[in-house]
C-alpha positions in Angstrom: 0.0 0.0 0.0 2.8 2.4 1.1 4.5 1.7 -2.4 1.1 3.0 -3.9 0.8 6.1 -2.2 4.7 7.1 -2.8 3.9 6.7 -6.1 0.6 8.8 -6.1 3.0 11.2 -4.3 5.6 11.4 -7.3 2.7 11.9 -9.9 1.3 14.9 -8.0 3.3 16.9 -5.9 2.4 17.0 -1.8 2.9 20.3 -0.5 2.0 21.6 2.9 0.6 25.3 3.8 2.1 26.8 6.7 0.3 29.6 8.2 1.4 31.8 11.3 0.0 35.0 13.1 1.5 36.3 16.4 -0.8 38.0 18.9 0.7 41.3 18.0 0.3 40.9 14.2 -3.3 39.7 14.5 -3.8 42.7 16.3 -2.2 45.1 14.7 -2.0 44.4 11.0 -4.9 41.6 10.7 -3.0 39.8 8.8 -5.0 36.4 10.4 -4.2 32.9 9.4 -8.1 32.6 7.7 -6.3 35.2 4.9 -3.1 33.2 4.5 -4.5 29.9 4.1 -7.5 31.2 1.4 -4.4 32.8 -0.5 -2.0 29.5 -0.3 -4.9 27.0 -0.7 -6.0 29.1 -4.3 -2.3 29.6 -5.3 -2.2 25.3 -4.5 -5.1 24.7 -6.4 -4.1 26.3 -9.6 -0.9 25.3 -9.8 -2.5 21.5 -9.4 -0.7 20.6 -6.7 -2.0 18.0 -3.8 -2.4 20.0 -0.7 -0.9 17.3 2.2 -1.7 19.2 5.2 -1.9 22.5 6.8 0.1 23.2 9.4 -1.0 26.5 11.6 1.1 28.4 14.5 -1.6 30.6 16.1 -0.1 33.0 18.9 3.7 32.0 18.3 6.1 34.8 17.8 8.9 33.9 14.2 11.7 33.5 16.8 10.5 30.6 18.6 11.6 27.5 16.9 9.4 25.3 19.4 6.2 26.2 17.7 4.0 23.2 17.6 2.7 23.6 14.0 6.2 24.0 12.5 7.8 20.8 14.9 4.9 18.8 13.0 6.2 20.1 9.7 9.8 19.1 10.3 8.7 15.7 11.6 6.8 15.2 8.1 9.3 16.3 6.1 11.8 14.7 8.0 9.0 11.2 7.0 9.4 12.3 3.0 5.6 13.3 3.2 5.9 16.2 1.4 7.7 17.8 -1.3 7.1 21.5 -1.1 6.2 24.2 1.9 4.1 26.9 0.5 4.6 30.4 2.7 2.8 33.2 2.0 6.1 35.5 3.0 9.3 34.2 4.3 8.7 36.1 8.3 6.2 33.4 8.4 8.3 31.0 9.0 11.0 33.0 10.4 12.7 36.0 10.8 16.2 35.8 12.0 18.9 34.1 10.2 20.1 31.6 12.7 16.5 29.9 12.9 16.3 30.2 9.1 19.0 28.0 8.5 18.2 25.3 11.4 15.1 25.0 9.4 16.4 25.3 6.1 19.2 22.3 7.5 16.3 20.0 7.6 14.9 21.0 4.4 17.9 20.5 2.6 19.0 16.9 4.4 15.1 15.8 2.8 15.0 17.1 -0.6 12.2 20.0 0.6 11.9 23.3 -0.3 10.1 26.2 0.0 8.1 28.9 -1.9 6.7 31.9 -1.0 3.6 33.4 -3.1 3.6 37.1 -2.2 7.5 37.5 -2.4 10.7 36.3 -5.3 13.3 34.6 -3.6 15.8 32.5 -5.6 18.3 30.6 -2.8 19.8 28.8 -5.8 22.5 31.9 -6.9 25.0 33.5 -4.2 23.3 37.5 -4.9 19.5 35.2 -4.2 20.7 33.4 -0.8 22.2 37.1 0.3 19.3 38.9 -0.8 17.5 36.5 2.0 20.0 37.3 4.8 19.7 40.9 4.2 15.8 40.6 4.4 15.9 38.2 7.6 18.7 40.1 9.4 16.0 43.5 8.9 13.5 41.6 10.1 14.9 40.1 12.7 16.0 43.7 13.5 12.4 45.0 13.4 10.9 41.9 15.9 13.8 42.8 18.5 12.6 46.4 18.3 8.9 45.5 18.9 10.4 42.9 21.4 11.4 46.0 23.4 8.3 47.8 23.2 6.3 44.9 24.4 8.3 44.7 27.4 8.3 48.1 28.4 4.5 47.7 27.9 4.4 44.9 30.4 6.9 46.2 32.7 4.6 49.2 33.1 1.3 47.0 33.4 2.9 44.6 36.0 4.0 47.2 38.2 0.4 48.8 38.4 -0.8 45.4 39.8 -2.5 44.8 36.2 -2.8 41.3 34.9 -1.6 40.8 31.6 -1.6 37.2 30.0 -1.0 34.0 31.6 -2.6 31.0 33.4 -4.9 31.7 37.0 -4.2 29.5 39.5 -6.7 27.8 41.3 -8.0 30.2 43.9 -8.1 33.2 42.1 -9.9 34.8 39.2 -9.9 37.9 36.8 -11.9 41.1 38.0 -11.2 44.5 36.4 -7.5 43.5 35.1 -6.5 42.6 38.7 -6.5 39.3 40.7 -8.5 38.4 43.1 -9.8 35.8 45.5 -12.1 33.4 44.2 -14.2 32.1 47.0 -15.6 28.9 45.3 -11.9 28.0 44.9 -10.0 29.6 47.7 -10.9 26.2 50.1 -8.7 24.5 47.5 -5.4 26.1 48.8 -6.1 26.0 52.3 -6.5 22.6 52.2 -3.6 21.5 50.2 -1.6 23.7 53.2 -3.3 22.2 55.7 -2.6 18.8 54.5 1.1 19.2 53.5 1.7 20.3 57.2 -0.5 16.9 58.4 1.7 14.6 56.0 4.9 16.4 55.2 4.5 14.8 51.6 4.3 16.8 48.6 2.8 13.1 46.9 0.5 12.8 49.9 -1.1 16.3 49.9 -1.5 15.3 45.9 -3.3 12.3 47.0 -5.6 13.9 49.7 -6.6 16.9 47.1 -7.2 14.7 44.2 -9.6 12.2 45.9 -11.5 15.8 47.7 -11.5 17.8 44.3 -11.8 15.2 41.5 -13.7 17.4 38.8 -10.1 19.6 39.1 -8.5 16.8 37.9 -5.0 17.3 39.1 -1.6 16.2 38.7 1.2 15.8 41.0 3.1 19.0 39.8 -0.1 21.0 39.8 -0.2 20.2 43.2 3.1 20.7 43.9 2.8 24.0 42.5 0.0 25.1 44.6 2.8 24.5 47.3 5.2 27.2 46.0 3.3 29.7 44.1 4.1 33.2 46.1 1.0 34.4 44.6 -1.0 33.0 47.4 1.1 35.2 50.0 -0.1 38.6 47.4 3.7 38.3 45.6 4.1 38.3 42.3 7.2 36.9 40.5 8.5 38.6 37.5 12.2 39.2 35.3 12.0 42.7 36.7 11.8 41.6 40.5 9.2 40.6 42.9 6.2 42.9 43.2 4.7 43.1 46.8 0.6 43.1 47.6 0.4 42.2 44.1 -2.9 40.7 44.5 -4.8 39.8 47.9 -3.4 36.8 49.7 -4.8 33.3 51.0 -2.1 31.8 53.0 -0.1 33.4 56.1 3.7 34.7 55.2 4.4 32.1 57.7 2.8 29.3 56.3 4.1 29.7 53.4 7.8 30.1 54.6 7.4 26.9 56.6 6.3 24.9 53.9 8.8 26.2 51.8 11.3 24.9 54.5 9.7 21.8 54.8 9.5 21.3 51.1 13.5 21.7 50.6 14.7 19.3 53.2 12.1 16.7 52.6 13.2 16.7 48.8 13.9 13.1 48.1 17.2 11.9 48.1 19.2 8.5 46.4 19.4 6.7 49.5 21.7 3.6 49.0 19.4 0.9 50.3 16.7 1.9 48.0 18.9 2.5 44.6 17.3 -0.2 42.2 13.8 1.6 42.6 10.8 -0.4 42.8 10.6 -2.7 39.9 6.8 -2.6 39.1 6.3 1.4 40.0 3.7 2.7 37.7 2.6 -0.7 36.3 0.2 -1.7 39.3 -3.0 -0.7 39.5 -5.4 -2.2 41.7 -8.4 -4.1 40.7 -11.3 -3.1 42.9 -10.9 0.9 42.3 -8.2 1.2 39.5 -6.1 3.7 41.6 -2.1 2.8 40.6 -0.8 1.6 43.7 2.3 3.2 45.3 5.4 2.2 46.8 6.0 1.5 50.7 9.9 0.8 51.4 10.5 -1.0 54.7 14.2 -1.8 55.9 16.0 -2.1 59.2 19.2 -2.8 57.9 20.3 -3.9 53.9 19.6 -7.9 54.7 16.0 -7.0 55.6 15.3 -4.7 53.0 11.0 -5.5 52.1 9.3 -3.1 48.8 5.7 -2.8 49.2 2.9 -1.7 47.4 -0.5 -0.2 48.8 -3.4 1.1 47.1 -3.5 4.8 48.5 -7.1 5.9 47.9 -7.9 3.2 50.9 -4.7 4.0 53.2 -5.2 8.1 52.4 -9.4 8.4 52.5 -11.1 4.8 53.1 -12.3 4.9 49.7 -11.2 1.3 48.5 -11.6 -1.9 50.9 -8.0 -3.2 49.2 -5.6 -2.8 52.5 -3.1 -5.6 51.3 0.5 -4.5 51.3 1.3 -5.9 48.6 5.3 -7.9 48.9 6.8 -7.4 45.6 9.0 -10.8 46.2 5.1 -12.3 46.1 4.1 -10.2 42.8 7.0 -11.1 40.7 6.5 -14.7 41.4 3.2 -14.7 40.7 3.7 -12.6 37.5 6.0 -15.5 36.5 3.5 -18.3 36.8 1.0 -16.2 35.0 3.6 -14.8 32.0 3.0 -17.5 30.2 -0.2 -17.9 29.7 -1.5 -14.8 29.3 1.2 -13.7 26.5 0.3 -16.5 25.0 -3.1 -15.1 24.9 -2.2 -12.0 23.5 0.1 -13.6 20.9 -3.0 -15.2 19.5 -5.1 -12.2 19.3 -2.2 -10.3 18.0 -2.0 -13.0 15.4 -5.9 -12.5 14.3 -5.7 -8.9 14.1 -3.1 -9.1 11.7 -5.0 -11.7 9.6 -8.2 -9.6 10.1 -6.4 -6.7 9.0 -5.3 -8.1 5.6 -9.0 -8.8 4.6 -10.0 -5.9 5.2 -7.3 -4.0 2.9 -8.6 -0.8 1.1 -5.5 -0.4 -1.5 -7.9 -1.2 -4.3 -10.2 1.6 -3.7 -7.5 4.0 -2.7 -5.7 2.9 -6.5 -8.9 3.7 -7.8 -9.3 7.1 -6.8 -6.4 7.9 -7.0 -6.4 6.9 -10.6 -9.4 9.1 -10.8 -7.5 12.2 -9.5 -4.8 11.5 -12.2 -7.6 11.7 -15.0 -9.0 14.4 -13.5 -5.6 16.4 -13.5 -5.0 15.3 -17.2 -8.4 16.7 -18.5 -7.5 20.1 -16.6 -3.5 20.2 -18.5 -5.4 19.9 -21.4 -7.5 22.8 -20.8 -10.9 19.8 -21.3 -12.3 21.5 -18.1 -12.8 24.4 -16.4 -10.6 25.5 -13.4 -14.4 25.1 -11.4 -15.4 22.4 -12.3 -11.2 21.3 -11.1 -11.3 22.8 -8.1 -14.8 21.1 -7.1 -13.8 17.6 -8.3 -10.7 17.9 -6.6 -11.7 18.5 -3.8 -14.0 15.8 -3.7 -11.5 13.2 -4.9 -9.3 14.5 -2.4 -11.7 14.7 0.5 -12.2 10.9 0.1 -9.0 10.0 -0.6 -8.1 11.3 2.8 -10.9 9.7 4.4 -9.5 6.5 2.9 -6.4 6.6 4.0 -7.5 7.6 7.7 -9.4 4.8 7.8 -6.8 2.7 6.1 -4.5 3.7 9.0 -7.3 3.2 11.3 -7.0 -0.4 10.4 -3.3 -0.6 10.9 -2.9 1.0 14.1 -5.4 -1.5 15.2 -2.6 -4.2 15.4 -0.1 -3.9 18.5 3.5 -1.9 17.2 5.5 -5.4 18.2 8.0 -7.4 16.9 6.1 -10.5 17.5 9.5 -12.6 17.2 10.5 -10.6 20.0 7.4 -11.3 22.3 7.7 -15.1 21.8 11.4 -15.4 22.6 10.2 -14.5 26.0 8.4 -18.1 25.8 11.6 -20.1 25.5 13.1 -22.0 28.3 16.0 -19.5 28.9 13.7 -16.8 29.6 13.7 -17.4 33.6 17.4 -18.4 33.4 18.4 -15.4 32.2 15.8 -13.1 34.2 17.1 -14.0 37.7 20.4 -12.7 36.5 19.1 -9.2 36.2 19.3 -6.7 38.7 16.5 -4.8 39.8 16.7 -1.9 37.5 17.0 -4.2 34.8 14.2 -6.2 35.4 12.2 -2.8 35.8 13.3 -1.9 32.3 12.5 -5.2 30.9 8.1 -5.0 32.6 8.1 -1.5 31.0 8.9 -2.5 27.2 6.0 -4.9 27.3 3.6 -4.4 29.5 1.4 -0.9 29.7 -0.2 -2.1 33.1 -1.0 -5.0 35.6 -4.5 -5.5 37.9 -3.7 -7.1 41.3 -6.2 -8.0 43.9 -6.2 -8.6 47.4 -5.5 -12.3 46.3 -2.7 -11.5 44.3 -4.6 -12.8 41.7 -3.7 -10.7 38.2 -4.5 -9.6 34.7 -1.7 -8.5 32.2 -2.1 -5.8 29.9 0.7 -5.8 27.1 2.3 -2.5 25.4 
């Protein structure tokens, strides 16, 4: 199928659009992504060329390289799915010369390159590729300038206590450009203080606030956050220095100051006794309640040394019956008596998705239409249609065409990403041999490239769920 579509690809060119506003610009000049993609998708179009993709950078200033849109462009090209990137002037896709020619590396290492519609640049001759410097090198000169404007602007702003841009942290809202206190929220933070001085765990007061406040659906560093954001003392942090009574604040100065003590010399440390990490971390999850258990280490001295596991929404809020500590001696030989087995199982259905997947191939009507695309270009060449009646077919053609090869890769996607020689080598004899030679970090490593996750019961009884 893939030798099909490269050569659909050779018969009519793939280009991608790339489209990008900053906030300024959109502002400002209106020059909005809508107007850049009507103008490359018409200059496509008549030029018969098969539009792959467009790629859009909404918000992101030319001198950040890390734009999403333009890292999914480089990954493409860098995958020989396209040919050409149409611009609609080269400060959309950058404006200083260093940048330029990290992206214009990877062009050039894939056989890409670009165009611009609105502007004539010929990087082929020595006077064309110095013309571009000069251009980039003024605008990059230009954007440093408005750089500097900006951040006198904000300077200005922050100091009067006005918000500007950026996230709200739980507990505060928006009101008249300031920051206030929100009340629904503000019990949020005095918990998370309250239980960080009850536990002394930053992974504890994560717990406790995630079971009390599910619908805020937090993270560990979220929480963790909530922990160190001055903002909740009324201090704001900025590159020009902290700003005092910034907003109004929720927690004591020497709350705070305390947990910020508490918070640097309870930072985990290597210990020596605990170095080979726990080998199933992340990959139990326990049946009754689904929470991923954590880890409980237990050692008097090195000979005694025990690693547990415990489902926390029971031992942190009595929400799960499942109060087993879990011995992870008693897990890993009970995940070796049920390896077997159950990757035989999964072998098998691996084995009948693959043969499922073959009947249900779609090459033939994807050669057909694409056959019809090819026709349909030829009668346009030869001026047998009108660019309308073109545009409209084409777009059909092409509308389905994608559809097909969505669901095409739907399909494909459907059958585990596995060597399957790989998985049944792990069914030899040797496999045990050579597993009790590994240490603990390489046993660890060996559970995470094949399994995604493991239910465990108060039985020990368990279900494997491959990668």
């Amino acid at each position: 199928m893939q030798e099909k579509i490269n050569n659909f690809k050779e018969k009519a060119e793939e280009v991608a659009l790339y489209v990008r506003v900053s906030t300024e610009e959109q502002a400002i000049n209106g020059d909005s992504l809508r107007t850049q993609r009507e103008e490359l998708t018409k200059y496509a179009l008549s030029n018969g060329l098969h539009i792959y993709g467009i790629y859009e950078d909404d918000g992101f200033s030319a001198t950040n390289l890390k734009r999403p849109a333009l890292q999914r462009l480089l990954k493409d090209v860098e995958q020989n799915k396209i040919n050409r990137i149409l611009i609609t002037k080269l400060d959309r896709l950058s404006r200083g010369v260093r940048n330029y020619y990290k992206i214009l590396d990877v062009l050039d290492e894939n056989g890409v390159f670009w165009q611009t519609v609105f502007e004539k640049y010929d990087s082929s001759t020595a006077n064309g590729r110095l013309h571009i410097n000069i251009m980039l090198s003024v605008a990059e000169n230009e954007s440093a300038q408005t750089s500097e404007r900006i951040r006198s602007v904000f300077k200005t702003k922050t100091e009067n206590k006005e918000l500007i841009s950026g996230k709200i942290p739980i507990g505060l809202k928006r009101e008249n450009k300031k920051l206030v206190i929100d009340e629904d929220k503000k019990q949020v933070i005095l918990d998370a203080f309250q239980f960080y001085k009850e536990t002394t765990s930053a992974y504890q007061t994560f717990q406790k606030l995630d079971l009390k406040y599910p619908e805020l659906q937090l993270n560990y560093m979220r929480a963790y956050r909530i922990l160190t954001n001055k903002l909740y003392i009324g201090i704001k942090e900025t590159r020009y220095g902290n700003i005092e009574n910034f907003c109004p604040a929720i927690i004591d100065n020497d709350t705070f100051e305390n947990t910020q003590k508490l918070l640097k010399k309870n930072a985990r440390k290597k210990s020596v006794n605990n170095s080979g990490g726990y080998i199933f971390q992340g990959l139990l999850k326990c049946a009754e309640c689904g929470y991923t258990l954590g880890g409980k280490f237990y050692s008097k001295n090195i000979e005694s040394s025990r690693y547990y596991y415990i489902c926390k929404r029971h031992h942190l809020a009595q929400k799960c019956s499942c109060k087993t500590n879990f011995n992870e001696i008693k897990i890993e030989e009970k995940l070796l008596q049920e390896f077997n087995s159950q990757l035989k199982k999964y072998i098998t259905s691996y084995e009948y998705k693959e043969k499922h997947y073959k009947e249900m191939d779609m090459s033939k009507e994807i050669s057909s239409l694409e056959s019809k695309l090819n026709k349909l270009k030829d009668l346009y060449i030869r001026d047998l249609i009108r660019i309308e009646d073109y545009e409209k077919d084409y777009r059909q053609y092409v509308s389905q065409l994608e559809e097909m090869y969505n669901q095409q890769k739907k399909i494909e996607t459907n059958i585990p990403d596995n060597n399957l020689d790989i998985l049944k080598s792990f069914l030899s004899n040797n496999f045990l041999l050579e597993y009790n030679k590994f240490s603990r970090l390489q046993k660890r490593r060996l559970w995470l490239s094949i399994i995604d996750y493991i239910t465990i019961d108060k039985d020990y009884n368990m279900k494997i769920f491959f990668v």
